[in-house]
C-alpha positions as CSV (number, residue, x, y, z in Angstrom):
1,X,104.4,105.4,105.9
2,X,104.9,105.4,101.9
3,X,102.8,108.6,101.9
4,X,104.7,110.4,103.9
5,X,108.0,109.0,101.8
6,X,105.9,110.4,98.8
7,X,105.3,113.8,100.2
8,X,108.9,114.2,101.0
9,X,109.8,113.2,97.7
10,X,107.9,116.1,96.4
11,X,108.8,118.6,98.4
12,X,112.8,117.4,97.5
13,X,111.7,117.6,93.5
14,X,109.7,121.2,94.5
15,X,113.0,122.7,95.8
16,X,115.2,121.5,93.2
17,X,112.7,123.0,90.8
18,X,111.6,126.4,92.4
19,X,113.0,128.3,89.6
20,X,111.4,126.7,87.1
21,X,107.2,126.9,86.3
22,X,106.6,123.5,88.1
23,X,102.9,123.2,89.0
24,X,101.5,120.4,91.0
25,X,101.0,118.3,87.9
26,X,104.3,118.5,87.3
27,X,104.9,116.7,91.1
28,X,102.2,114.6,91.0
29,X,103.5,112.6,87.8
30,X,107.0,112.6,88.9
31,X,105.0,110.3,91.8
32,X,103.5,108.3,89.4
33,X,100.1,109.9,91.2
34,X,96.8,111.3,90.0
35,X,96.6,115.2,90.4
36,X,94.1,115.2,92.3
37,X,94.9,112.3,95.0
38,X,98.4,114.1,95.3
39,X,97.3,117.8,95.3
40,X,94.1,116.3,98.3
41,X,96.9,114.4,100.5
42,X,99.4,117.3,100.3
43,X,97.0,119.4,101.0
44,X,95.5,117.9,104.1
45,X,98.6,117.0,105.4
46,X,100.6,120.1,105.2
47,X,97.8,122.9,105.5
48,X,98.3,124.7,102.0
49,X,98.5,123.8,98.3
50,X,101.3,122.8,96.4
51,X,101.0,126.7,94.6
52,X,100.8,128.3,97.8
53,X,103.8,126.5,99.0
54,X,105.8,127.1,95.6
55,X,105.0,131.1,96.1
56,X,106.3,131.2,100.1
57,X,109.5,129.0,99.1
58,X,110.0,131.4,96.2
59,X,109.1,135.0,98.2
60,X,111.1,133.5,100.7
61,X,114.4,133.2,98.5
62,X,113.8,136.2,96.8
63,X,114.0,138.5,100.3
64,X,116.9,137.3,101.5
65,X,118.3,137.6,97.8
66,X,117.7,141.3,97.5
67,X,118.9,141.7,100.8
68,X,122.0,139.7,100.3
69,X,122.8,141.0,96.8
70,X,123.2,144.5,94.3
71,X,120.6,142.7,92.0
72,X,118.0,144.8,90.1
73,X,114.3,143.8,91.6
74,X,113.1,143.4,88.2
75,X,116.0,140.8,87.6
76,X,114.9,139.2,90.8
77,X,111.1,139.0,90.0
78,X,111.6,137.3,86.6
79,X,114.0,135.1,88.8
80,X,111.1,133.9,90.5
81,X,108.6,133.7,87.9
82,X,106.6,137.0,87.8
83,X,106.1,138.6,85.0
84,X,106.5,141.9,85.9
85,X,107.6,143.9,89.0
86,X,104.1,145.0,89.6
87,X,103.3,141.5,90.5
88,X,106.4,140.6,92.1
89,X,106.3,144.2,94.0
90,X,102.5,143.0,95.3
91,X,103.2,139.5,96.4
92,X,106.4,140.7,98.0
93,X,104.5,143.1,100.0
94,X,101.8,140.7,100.9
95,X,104.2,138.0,102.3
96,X,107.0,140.2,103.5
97,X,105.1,143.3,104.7
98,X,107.6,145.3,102.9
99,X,108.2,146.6,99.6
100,X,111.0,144.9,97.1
101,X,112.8,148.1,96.8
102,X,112.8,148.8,100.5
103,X,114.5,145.8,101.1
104,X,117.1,146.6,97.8
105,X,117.7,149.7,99.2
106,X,118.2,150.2,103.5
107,X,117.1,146.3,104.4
108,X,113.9,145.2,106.7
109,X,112.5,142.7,109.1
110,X,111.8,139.5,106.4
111,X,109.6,136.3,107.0
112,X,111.7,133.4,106.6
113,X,109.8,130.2,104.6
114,X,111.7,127.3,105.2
115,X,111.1,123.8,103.1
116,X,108.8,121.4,104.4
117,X,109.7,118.4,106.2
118,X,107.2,115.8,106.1
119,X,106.8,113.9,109.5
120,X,104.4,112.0,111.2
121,X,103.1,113.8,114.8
122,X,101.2,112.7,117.2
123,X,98.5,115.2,118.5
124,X,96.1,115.0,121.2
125,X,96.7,111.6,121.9
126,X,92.8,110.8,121.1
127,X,92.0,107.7,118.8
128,X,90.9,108.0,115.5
129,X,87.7,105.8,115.3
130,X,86.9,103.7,112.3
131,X,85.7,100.6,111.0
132,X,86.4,98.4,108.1
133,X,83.1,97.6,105.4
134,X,83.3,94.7,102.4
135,X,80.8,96.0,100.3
136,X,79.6,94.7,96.8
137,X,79.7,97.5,93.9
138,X,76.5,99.3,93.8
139,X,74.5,101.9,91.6
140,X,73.9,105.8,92.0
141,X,71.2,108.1,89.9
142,X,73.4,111.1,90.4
143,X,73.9,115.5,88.9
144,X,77.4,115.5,88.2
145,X,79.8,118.2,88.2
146,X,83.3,118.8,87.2
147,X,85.2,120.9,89.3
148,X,89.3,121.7,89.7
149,X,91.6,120.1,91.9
150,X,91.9,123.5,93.7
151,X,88.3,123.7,94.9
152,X,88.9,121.1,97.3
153,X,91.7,122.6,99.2
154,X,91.3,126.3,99.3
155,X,90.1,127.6,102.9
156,X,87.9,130.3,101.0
157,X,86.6,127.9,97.9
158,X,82.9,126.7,98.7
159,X,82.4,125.7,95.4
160,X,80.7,121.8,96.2
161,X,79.0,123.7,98.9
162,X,77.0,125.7,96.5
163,X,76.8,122.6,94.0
164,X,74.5,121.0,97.2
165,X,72.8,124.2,97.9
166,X,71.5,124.9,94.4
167,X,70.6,121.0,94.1
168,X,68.3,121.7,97.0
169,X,66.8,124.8,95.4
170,X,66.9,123.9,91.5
171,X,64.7,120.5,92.0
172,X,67.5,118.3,92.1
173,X,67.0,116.5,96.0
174,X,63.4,115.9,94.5
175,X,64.1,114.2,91.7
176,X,66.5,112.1,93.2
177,X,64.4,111.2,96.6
178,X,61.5,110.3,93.6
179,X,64.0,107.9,91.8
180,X,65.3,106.1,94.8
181,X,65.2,102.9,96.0
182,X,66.3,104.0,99.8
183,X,66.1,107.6,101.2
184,X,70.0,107.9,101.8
185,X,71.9,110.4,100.5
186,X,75.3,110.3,99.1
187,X,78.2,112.7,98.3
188,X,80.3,111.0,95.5
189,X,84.0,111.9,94.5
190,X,85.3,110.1,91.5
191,X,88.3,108.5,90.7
192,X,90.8,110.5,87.9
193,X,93.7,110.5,85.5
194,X,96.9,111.2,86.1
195,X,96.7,114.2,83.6
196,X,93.5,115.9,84.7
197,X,93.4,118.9,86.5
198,X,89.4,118.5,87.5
199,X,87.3,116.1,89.4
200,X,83.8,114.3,88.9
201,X,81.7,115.0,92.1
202,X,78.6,114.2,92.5
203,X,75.2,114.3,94.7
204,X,73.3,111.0,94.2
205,X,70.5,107.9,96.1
206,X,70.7,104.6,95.3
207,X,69.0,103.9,91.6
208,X,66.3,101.3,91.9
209,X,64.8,101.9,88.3
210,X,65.7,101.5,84.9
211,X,64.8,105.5,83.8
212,X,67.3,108.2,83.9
213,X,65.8,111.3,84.1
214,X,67.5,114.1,81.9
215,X,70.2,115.7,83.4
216,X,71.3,113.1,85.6
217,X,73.9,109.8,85.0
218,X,74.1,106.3,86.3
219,X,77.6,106.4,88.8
220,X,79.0,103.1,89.5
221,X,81.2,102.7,92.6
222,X,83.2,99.6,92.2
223,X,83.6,96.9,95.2
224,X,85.9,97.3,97.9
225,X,86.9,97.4,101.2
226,X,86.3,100.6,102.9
227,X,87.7,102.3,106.1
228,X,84.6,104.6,107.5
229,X,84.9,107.4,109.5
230,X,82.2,109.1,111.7
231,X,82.2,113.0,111.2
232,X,80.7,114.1,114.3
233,X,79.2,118.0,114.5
234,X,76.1,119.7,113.7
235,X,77.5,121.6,110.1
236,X,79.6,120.6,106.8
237,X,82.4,121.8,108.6
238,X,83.1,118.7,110.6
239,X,83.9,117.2,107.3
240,X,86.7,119.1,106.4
241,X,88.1,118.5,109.8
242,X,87.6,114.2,109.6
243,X,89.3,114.2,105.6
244,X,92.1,116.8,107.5
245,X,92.7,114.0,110.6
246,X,92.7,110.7,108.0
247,X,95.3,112.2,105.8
248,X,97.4,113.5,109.0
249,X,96.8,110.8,111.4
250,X,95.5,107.6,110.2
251,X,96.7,107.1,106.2
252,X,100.2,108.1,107.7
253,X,100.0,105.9,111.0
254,X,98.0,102.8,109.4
255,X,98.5,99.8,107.3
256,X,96.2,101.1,104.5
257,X,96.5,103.1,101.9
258,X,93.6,104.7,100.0
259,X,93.2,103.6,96.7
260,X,92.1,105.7,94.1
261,X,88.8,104.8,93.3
262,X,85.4,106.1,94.2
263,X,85.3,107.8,97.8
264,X,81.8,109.1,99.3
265,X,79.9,110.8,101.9
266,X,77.0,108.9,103.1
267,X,74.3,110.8,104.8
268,X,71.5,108.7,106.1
269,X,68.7,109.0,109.2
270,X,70.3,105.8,110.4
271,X,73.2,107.4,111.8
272,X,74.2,107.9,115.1
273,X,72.7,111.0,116.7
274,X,75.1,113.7,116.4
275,X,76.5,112.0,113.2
276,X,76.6,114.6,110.9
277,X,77.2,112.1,108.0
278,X,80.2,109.0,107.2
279,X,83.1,109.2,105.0
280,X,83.8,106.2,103.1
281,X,87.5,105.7,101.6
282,X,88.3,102.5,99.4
283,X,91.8,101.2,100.8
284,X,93.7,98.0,100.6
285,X,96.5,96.7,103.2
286,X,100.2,98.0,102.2
C-alpha cells in the first residue's frame, strides 16, 4: 500500500511541476527513492516512463491550450519545454494527429491525456504464486555492465538482451561455466544511489576459486529474505511479464516491500519443467 501512496505522490509533484524541466530524478528524490527503483516501479505499474508520461500530460495541455486560446504556437511550445516549433510541431503531430497550427487556426479532433491515478486493481482473479527463501550472502564471478535506468523500461530497448547474447558469443558463458563451483546461472541487478541515473547488471555462477579472470569482478549479494517468483514460458519474454505482475499485483497487495538491494534471475536445470528461470527480490515485512 505505501507504493502506491508513493506513486500518487509523484504523479501529484509531476502535475504541479509540468511546466518546469522536472525529470524522473527530480521525483524520485522528492520520494527519498533511488532513480532506478522509482523509475522500475512506476514503470511496471503504470505501463510508460516517467518521460513518456511528462510529454502526454504536457501535449495534452498544450492542444486544448491552442484550441482554447489566441496564443502564438511558438509561445505555446517554449510553454511546454521545446525548444523550437519544429520539435513542438513534430510531437504534436505524433500525439494529436494534427498539426499545432491546424488546431491554432479552424480547431480538430484532440487526444485528451488525463493525470494518472494510482490504484490497486484486481485482474483475472488468478493467484500470484511465490515463496519466501532465508538465504546467507553468497559470491558471484560476474561481466558487469552499466546501463541507464531507461533500458529497463522501454518496450523497444533490448539492451541486457544483447549484453547476454554477446556473452554467449564473445567467450564469456565459458569462462564463467570454467570458474564455477555449480553450473547455475544468474542474472544480477545491483542495488544504486539515489543520484545515479545507470545501473550495475550483471551475468555471473557462483565463484568457488580464489582467481579472477580479467575482465570479470567478484559480486556480493548480501543476506536476506527473498520472495521468488516462477516465470513460466519458453522465451525472455515471460520475464518482463512476472517483474510487470509483482509491481502491479503483489508489492501493491502484500505485506512486503522490496528492498533495495541486490535482485537476480536464477536460471538453473533444477527448475521445474516449463520454468523458464526464477526471480529473486530481497524484501522485508512493512
Amino acid at each position: 500500500m505505501e507504493m502506491i501512496k508513493s506513486l500518487q505522490q509523484a504523479v501529484t509533484y509531476m502535475e504541479h511541476h509540468l511546466l518546469e524541466p522536472i525529470t524522473y530524478e527530480d521525483v524520485a528524490k522528492q520520494l527519498h527513492l533511488s532513480n532506478y527503483h522509482f523509475h522500475k516501479t512506476f514503470s511496471l505499474v503504470t505501463g510508460m516512463t516517467v518521460g513518456e508520461y511528462l510529454r502526454k500530460r504536457r501535449l495534452s495541455l498544450a492542444g486544448e491550450e491552442l484550441a482554447m486560446s489566441r496564443h502564438k504556437v511558438i509561445d505555446i511550445a517554449f510553454k511546454y519545454g521545446y525548444e523550437n516549433p519544429e520539435s513542438f510541431t513534430k510531437a504534436f503531430v505524433r500525439f494529436h494527429g494534427v498539426t499545432p497550427r491546424a488546431v491554432r487556426d479552424s480547431g480538430g479532433d484532440l487526444k485528451q491525456f488525463n493525470p494518472l491515478l494510482i490504484k490497486i486493481s484486481v485482474e483475472g482473479g488468478i493467484a500470484m504464486d511465490y515463496r519466501l527463501v532465508k538465504r546467507e550472502g553468497f559470491k558471484l564471478l560476474a561481466k558487469v555492465r552499466e546501463f541507464s535506468n531507461d533500458s529497463s523500461f522501454e518496450t523497444d530497448n533490448n539492451e541486457i538482451a544483447k549484453f547476454w547474447e554477446a556473452s554467449q558469443q564473445d567467450g564469456t558463458f565459458k569462462t564463467l561455466h570454467e570458474n564455477s563451483s555449480k553450473g547455475d546461472m544468474y542474472g544480477v541487478c545491483g542495488p544504486i544511489s539515489k543520484e545515479s541515473n545507470r545501473f550495475r547488471y550483471g551475468i555471473g555462477v557462483a565463484h568457488g576459486t580464489k582467481d579472477v579472470p580479467k575482465g570479470f569482478e567478484i559480486w556480493e549479494v548480501e543476506p536476506a529474505q527473498w520472495a521468488v517468483f516462477k516465470c513460466i514460458g519458453e522465451d525472455p519474454g515471460c520475464i518482463g511479464k512476472t517483474w510487470e505482475r509483482i509491481f502491479k499485483e503483489f508489492l501493491p497487495g502484500s505485506e512486503y516491500q522490496m528492498l533495495e538491494q541486490t535482485d537476480f534471475e536464477l536460471y538453473s536445470d533444477d527448475l521445474e519443467k516449463g520454468c523458464f528461470c526464477e526471480i529473486w527480490i530481497p524484501v522485508k515485512k512493512e
